[in-house]
MARFI-557018 format. One record per residue (C-alpha): x, y, z; residue number from 1. Coordinates in nm, 3 decimals. Last residue first. Layout:
<sites>
[[X Y Z] NUM]
...
</sites>
This chain:
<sites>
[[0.457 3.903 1.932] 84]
[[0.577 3.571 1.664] 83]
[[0.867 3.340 1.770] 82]
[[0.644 3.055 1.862] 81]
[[0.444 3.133 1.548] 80]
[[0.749 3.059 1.327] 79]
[[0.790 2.763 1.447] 78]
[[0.474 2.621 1.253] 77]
[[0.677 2.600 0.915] 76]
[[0.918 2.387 1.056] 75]
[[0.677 2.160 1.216] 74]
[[0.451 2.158 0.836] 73]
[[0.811 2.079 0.665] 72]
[[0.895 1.780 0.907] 71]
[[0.537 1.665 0.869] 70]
[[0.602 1.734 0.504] 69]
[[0.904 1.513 0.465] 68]
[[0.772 1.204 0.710] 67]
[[0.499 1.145 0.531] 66]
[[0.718 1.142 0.203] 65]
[[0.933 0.867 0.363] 64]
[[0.604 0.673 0.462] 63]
[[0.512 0.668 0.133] 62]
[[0.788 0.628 -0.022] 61]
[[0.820 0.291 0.210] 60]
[[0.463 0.181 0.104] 59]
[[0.493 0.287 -0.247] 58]
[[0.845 0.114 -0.304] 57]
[[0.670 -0.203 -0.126] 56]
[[0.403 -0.245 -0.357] 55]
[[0.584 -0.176 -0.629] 54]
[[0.830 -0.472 -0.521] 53]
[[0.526 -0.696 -0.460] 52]
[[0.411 -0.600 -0.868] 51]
[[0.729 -0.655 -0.921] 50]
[[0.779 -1.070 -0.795] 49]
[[0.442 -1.100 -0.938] 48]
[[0.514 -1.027 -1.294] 47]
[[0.822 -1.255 -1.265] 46]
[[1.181 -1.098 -1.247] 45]
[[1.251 -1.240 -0.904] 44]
[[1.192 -1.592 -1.007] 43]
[[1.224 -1.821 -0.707] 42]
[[1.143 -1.527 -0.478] 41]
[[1.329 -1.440 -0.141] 40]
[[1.684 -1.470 -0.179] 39]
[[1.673 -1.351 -0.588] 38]
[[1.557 -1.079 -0.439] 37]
[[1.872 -0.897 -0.387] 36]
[[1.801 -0.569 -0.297] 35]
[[1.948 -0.292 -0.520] 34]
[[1.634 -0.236 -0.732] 33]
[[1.478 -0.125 -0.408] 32]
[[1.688 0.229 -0.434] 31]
[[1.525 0.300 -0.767] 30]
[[1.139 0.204 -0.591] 29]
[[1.227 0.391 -0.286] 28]
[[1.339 0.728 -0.485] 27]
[[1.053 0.706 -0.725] 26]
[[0.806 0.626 -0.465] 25]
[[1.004 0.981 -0.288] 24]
[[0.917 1.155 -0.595] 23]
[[0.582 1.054 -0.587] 22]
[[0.490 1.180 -0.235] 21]
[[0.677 1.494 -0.278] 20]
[[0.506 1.572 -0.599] 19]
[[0.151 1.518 -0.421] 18]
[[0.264 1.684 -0.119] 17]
[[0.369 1.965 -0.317] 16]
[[0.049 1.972 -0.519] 15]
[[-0.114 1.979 -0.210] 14]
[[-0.001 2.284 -0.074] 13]
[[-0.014 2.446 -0.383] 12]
[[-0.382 2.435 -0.396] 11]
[[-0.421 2.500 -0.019] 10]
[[-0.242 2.860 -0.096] 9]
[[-0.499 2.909 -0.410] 8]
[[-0.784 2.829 -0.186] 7]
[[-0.639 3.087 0.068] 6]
[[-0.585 3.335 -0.187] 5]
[[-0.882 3.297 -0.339] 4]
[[-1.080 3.383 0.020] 3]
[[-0.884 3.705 0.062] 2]
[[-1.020 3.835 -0.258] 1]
</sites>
């Protein structure tokens, strides 16, 4: 019984990290629509011009949403330093 506990425990574990992953793309790609790209593409509304912008919304949420759970896996790990 032990054993489907743990599997269920990983199971929720990574349905967090997928939710915080694409909620953070989400965040990076609405905050990216405030760039001005008109400086760097003739035609910043072109197919190419957003698939770039994508692109860059999932490499920056990415990273954000990296950053998130590492941040929640350290603060879940000090509780074994204050453990007996």
């Amino acid at each position: 019984m032990d054993t489907l506990n743990g599997y269920s425990s990983i199971g929720l574990d990574s349905l967090f990290a997928i939710v915080v992953t694409l909620g953070m793309i989400a965040v990076s790609w609405f905050l990216l629509q405030e760039v001005k790209w008109e400086a760097w593409f003739r035609h910043p509304r072109s197919p190419r011009a957003r698939v770039l912008q994508l692109i860059v919304a999932v490499v920056v949420g990415h990273s954000l949403a990296r950053f998130v759970l590492d941040y929640w896996g350290w603060t879940e790990s000090l509780k074994w330093l204050f453990r007996s």
